[in-house]
PLY file of the C-alpha trace (Angstrom):
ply
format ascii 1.0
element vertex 408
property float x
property float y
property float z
element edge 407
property int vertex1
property int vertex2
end_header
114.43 108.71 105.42
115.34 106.92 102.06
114.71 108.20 98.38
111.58 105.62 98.85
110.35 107.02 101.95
111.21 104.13 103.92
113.38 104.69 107.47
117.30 103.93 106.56
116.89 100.82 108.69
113.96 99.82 106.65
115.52 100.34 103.53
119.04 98.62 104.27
117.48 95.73 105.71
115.29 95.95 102.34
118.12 95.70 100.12
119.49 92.84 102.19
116.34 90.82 102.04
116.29 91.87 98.10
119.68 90.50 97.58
119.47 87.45 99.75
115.93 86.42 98.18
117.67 86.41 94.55
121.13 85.17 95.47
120.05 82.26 97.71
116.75 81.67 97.70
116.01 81.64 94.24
118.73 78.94 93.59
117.31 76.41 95.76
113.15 76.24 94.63
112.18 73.64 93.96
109.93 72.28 90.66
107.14 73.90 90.79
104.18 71.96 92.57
106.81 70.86 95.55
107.97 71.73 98.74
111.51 72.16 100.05
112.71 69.44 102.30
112.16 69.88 105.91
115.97 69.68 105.69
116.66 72.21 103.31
114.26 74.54 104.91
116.23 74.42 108.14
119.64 75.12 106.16
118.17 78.61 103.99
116.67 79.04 107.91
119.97 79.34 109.39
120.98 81.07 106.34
118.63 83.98 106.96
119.11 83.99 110.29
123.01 84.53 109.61
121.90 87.37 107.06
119.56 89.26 109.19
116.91 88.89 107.73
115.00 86.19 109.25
111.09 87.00 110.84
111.19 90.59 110.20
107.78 91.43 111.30
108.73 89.94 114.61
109.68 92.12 117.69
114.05 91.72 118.56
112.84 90.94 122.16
111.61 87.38 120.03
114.43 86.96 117.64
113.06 89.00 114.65
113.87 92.48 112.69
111.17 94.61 114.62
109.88 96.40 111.19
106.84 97.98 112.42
103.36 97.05 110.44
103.21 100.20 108.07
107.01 99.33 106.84
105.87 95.51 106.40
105.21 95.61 102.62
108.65 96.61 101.44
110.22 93.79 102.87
106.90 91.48 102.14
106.95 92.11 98.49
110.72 90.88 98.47
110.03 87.91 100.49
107.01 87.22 97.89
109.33 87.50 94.66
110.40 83.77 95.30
107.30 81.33 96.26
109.47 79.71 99.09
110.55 83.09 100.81
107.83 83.28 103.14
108.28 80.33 104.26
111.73 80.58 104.93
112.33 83.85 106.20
108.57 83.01 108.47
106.32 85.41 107.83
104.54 82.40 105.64
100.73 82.16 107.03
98.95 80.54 109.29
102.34 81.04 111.91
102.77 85.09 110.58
98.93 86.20 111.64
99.27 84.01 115.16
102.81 85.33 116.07
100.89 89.38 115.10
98.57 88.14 117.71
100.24 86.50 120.12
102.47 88.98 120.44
99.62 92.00 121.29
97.37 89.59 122.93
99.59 86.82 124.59
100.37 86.83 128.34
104.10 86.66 129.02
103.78 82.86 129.69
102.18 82.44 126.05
104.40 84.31 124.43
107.59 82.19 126.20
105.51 79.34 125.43
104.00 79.43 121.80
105.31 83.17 120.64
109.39 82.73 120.98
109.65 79.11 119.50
107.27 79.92 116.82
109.43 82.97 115.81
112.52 81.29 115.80
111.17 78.88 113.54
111.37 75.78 116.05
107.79 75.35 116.14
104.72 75.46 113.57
100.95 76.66 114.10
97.81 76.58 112.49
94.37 78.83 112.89
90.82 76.98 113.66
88.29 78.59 112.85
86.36 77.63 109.61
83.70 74.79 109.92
82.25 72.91 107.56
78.63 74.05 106.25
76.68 75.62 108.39
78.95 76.31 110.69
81.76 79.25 110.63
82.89 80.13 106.80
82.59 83.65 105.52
80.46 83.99 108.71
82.15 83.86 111.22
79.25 84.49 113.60
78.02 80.97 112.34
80.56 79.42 114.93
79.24 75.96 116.03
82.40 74.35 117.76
81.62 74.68 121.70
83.72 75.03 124.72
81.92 73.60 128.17
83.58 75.11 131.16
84.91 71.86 133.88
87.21 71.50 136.49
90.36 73.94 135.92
89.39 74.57 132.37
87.34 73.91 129.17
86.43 70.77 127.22
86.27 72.02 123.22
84.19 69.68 121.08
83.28 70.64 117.07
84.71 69.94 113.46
86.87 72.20 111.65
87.59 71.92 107.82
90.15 73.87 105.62
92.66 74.22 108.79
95.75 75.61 106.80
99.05 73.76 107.95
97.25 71.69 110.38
99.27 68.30 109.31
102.70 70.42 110.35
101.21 72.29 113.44
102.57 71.69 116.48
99.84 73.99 117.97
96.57 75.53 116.96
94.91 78.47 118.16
90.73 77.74 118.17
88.12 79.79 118.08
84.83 78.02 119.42
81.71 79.24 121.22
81.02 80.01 124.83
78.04 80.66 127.08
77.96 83.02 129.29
80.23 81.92 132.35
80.28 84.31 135.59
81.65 87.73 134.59
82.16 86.50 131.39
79.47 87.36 127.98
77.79 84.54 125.98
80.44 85.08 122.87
83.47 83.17 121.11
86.46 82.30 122.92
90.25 81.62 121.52
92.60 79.26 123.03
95.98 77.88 122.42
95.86 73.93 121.97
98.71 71.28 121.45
97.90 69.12 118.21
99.43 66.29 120.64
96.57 66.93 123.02
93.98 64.16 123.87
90.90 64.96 121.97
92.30 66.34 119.04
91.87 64.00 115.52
92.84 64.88 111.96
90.48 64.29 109.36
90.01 64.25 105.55
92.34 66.31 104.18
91.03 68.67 101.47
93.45 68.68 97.83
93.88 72.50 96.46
95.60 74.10 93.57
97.94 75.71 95.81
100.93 74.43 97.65
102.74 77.23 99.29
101.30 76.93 103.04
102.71 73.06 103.90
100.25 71.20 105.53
97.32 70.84 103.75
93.71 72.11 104.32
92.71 69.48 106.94
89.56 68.95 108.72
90.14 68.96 112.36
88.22 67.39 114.89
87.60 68.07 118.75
86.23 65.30 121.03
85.67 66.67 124.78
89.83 68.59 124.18
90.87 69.66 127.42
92.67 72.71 127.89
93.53 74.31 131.13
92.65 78.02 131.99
95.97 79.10 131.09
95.54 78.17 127.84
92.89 80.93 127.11
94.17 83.35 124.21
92.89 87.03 126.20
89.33 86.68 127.88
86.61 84.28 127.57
84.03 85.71 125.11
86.08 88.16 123.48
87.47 86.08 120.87
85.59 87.92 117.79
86.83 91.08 119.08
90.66 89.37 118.66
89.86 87.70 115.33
89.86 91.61 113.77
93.42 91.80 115.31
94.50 88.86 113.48
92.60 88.86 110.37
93.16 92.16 109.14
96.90 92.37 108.93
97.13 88.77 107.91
94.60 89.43 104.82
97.25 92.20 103.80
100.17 90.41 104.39
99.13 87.93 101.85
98.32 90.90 99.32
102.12 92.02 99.95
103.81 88.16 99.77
101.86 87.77 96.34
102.40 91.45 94.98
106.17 90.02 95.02
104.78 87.19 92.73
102.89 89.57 90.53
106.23 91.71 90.05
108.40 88.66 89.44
105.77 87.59 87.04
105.69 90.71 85.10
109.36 90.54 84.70
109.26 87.03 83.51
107.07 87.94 81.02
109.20 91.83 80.05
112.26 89.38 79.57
110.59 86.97 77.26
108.85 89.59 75.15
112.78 91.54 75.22
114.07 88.44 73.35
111.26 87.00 71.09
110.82 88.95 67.54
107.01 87.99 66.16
106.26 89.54 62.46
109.31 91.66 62.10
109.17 93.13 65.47
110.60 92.72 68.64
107.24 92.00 71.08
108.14 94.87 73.24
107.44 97.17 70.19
104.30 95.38 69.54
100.76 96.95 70.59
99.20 94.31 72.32
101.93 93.17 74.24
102.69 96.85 75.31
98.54 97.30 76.70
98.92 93.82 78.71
102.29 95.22 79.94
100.38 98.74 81.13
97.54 97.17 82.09
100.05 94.83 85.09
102.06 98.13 85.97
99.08 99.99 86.35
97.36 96.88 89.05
100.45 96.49 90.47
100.87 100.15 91.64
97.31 100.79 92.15
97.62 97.74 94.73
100.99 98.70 95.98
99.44 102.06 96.90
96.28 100.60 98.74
98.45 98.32 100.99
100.31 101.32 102.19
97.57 103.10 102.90
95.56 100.24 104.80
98.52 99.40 106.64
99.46 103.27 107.70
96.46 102.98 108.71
96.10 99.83 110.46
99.25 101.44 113.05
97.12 104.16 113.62
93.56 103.65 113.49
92.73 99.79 113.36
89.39 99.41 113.20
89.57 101.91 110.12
92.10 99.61 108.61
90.17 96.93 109.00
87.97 98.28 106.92
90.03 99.06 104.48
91.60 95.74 104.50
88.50 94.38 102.81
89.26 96.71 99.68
93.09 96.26 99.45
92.33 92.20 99.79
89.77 92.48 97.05
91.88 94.62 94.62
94.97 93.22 95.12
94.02 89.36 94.88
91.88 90.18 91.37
95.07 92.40 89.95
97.64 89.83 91.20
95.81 87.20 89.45
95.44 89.41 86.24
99.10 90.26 86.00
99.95 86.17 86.76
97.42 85.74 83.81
98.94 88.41 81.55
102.04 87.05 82.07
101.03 83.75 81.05
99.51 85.20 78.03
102.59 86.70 76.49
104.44 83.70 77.50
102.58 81.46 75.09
102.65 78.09 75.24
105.71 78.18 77.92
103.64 79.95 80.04
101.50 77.09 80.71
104.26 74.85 81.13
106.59 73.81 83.34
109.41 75.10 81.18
108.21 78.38 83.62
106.81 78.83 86.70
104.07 80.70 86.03
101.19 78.89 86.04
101.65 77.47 89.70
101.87 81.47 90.31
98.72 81.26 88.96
97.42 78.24 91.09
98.50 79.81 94.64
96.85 83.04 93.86
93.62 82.29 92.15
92.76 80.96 95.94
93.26 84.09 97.65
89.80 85.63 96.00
88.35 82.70 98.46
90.56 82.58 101.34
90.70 85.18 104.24
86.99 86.03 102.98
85.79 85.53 99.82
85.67 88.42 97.74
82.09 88.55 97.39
81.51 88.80 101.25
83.82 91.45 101.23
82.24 93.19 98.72
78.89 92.99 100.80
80.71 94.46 103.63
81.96 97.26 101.82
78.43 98.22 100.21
77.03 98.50 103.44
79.51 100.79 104.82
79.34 102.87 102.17
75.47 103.10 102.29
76.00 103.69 106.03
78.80 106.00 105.79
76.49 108.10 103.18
73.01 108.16 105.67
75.05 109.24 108.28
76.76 112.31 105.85
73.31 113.20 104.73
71.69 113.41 108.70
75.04 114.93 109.32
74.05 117.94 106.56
70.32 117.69 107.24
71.07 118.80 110.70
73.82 121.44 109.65
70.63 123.36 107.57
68.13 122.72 110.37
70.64 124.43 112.73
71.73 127.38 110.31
68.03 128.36 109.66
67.11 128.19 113.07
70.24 130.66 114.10
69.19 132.90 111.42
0 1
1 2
2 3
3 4
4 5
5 6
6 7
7 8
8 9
9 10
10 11
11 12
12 13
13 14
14 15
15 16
16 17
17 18
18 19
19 20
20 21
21 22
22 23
23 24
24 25
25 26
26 27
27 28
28 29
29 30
30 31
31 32
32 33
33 34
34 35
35 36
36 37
37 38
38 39
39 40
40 41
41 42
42 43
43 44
44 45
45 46
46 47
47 48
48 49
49 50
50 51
51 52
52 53
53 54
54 55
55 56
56 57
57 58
58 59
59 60
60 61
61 62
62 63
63 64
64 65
65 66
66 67
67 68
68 69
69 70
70 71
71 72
72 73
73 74
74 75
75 76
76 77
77 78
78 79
79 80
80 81
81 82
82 83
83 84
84 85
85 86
86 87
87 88
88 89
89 90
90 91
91 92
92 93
93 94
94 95
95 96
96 97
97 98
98 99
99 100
100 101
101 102
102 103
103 104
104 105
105 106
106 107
107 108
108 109
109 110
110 111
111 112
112 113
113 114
114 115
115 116
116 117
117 118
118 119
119 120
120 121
121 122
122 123
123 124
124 125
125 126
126 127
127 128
128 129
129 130
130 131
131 132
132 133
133 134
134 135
135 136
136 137
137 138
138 139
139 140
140 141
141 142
142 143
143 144
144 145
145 146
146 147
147 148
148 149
149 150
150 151
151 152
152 153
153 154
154 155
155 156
156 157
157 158
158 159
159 160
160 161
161 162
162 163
163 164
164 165
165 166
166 167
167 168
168 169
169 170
170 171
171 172
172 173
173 174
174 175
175 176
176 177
177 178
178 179
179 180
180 181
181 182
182 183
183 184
184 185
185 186
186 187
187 188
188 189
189 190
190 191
191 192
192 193
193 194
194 195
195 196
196 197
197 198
198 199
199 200
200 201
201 202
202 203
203 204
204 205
205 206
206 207
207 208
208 209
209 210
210 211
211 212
212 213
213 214
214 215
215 216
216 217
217 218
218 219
219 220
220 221
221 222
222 223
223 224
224 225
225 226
226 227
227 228
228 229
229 230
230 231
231 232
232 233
233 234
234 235
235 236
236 237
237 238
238 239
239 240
240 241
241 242
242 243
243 244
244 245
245 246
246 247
247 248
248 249
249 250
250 251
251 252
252 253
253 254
254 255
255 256
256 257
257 258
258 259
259 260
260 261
261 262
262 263
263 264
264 265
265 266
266 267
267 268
268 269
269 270
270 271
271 272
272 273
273 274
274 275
275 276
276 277
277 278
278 279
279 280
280 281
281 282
282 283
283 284
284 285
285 286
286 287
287 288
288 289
289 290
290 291
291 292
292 293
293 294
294 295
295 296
296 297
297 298
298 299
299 300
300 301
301 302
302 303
303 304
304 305
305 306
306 307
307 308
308 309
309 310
310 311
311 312
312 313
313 314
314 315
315 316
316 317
317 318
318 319
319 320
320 321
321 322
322 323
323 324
324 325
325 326
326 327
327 328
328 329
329 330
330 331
331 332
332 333
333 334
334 335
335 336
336 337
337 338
338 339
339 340
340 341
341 342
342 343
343 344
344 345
345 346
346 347
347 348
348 349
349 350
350 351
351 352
352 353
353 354
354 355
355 356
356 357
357 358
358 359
359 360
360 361
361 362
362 363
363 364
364 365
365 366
366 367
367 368
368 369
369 370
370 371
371 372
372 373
373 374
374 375
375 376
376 377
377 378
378 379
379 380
380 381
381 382
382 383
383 384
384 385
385 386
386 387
387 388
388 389
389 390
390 391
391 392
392 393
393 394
394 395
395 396
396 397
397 398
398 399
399 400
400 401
401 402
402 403
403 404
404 405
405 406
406 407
């Protein structure tokens, strides 16, 4: 093991990622507020690839680094310290929580199919599953979008809104509802549909603050889609059960990708107050500037910390890391966004301009307190476990002295 605790392999191929993210990727962002040409994207592609570096959440069998899940944020928070790196070393989102699932889930056809292009970076995705009001938000059990079983598969028919990267895909996986079919429960079902197919229409595409995931926030709509039986993701009826597998580890990915942000923020803002002099002092020696300093080290530890835990414990007890998702996701995207903010503040007027990059920091990760969950469902989530976690403690010790007076 490493000084860090990391596995040598981790650590090297840490170090490499490190150096490549600040030596090459760095140089080639664009303005803030843009996107890399498709063109240049496949050049820094080939570059990473030629680094080793490229996918490393991704299995060697499909092309990638094979870091396993509780090593991820190391190399995530790297990736994250430029606002292009996820996308070009792909682990960006939607395609880095459908390659995690594909790749547990998938049959070997699926994963030849959708999993190995996708990884190699040949192919995009996107993940259908929000609907618009009243249909599947925060709730996911709201699902309205059907599947009808016909001849040698399933007709999907429903409207999906905020599809991340839909106007890129080249496949989406969708979750819709089922009846109960055979051997198979009343439930939600995921398959894996080409955006080419018949059926499938993009709609009104919804404008955000943030532009790191290319391809928009479409709505998506299914008219009597077609997809054979192959193209079931695992088993008809199961597909809440799989959502957990997929949205858990991608709601911590993205607090790792924008830690890196926060910590290339705060150094932003430790140059700037190095060099500027206000009142006879240099700002680093002022008082305020050294509490908004604190206050960023302090949330970006604290949130370092909690993704290490959740995702320790993701490899080893998921559905405990699941829950534990929900607090690292809520911590992490309200001290990422304070430490963007800070950052801004001791920038001054700079700060919210485009002479730094800072404030589209601050536009791709106000959004995360929404996306993947909003924090205030989470929140509700986590109350309720703890009230349930606490009955159950007190029957637990309620039952302890009813037993110990009735030995004695």
């Amino acid at each position: 093991m490493s000084n860090n605790g990391l596995p040598e392999e981790v650590e090297e191929l840490r170090i490499r990622t490190r150096a490549f993210i600040r030596s090459v990727i760095m140089e080639a962002e664009p303005a803030p507020g843009h996107h890399l040409t498709r063109a240049k994207l496949v050049e820094l592609q080939v570059a990473a690839k030629a680094a080793g570096v490229f996918a490393p959440q991704v299995s060697k069998e499909f092309g990638g680094q094979g870091v396993p899940i509780q090593y991820w944020s190391s190399i995530f928070q790297e990736i994250g310290y430029s606002p292009i790196g996820p996308s070009v070393l792909n682990c960006q989102a939607p395609d880095e929580g459908n390659m995690h699932m594909l790749s547990l889930i998938g049959t070997p056809a699926q994963k030849e199919t959708f999993l190995r292009p996708l990884a190699n970076g040949d192919v995009r995705s996107c993940f259908a599953m929000t609907e618009p009001h009243p249909g599947a938000g925060s709730d996911p059990d709201a699902l309205t979008t059907k599947i009808t079983r016909t001849e040698g598969g399933w007709l999907i028919n429903g409207e999906k809104r905020f599809i991340s990267g839909a106007k890129v895909a080249d496949f989406s996986i969708v979750m819709a509802r089922n009846d109960a079919h055979e051997d198979s429960p009343a439930g939600a079902t995921m398959l894996l549909v080409s955006m080419k197919a018949p059926g499938i229409r993009l709609g009104y595409d919804i404008h955000t603050i943030d532009r790191a995931i290319e391809g928009g926030h479409s709505h998506v709509h299914f008219e009597d889609c077609f997809v054979a039986d192959d193209g079931i993701l695992g088993e008809v009826g199961k597909g809440f059960r799989y959502a957990q597998v997929r949205l858990a580890p991608a709601r911590l990915t993205h607090c790792m990708r924008w830690l890196g942000l926060a910590r290339r923020s705060l150094d932003i803002a430790l140059d700037r107050i190095e060099r500027r002099e206000m009142f006879g002092s240099k700002m680093k020696d002022l008082g305020l500037a050294q509490e908004l300093i604190a206050q960023s080290v302090i949330d970006i530890e604290t949130s370092d910390a909690i993704i290490n835990k959740t995702a320790t414990m993701l490899h080893t007890d998921s559905k405990a890391g699941a829950a534990l998702s929900s607090i690292a996701k809520v911590h992490c995207s309200e001290s990422i966004f304070k430490v963007v903010d800070r950052a801004i503040q001791l920038c001054g007027g700079d700060g919210v301009s485009d002479e730094l990059p800072l404030a589209s920091y601050l536009s791709e990760v106000r959004p995360f307190r929404i996306y993947d969950g909003s924090n205030e469902t989470h929140k509700w989530a986590i109350s309720k476990r703890a009230s349930k976690r606490r009955a159950a403690d007190v029957e637990a010790g309620e039952k302890y002295l009813a037993d110990a007076e009735h030995l004695s």
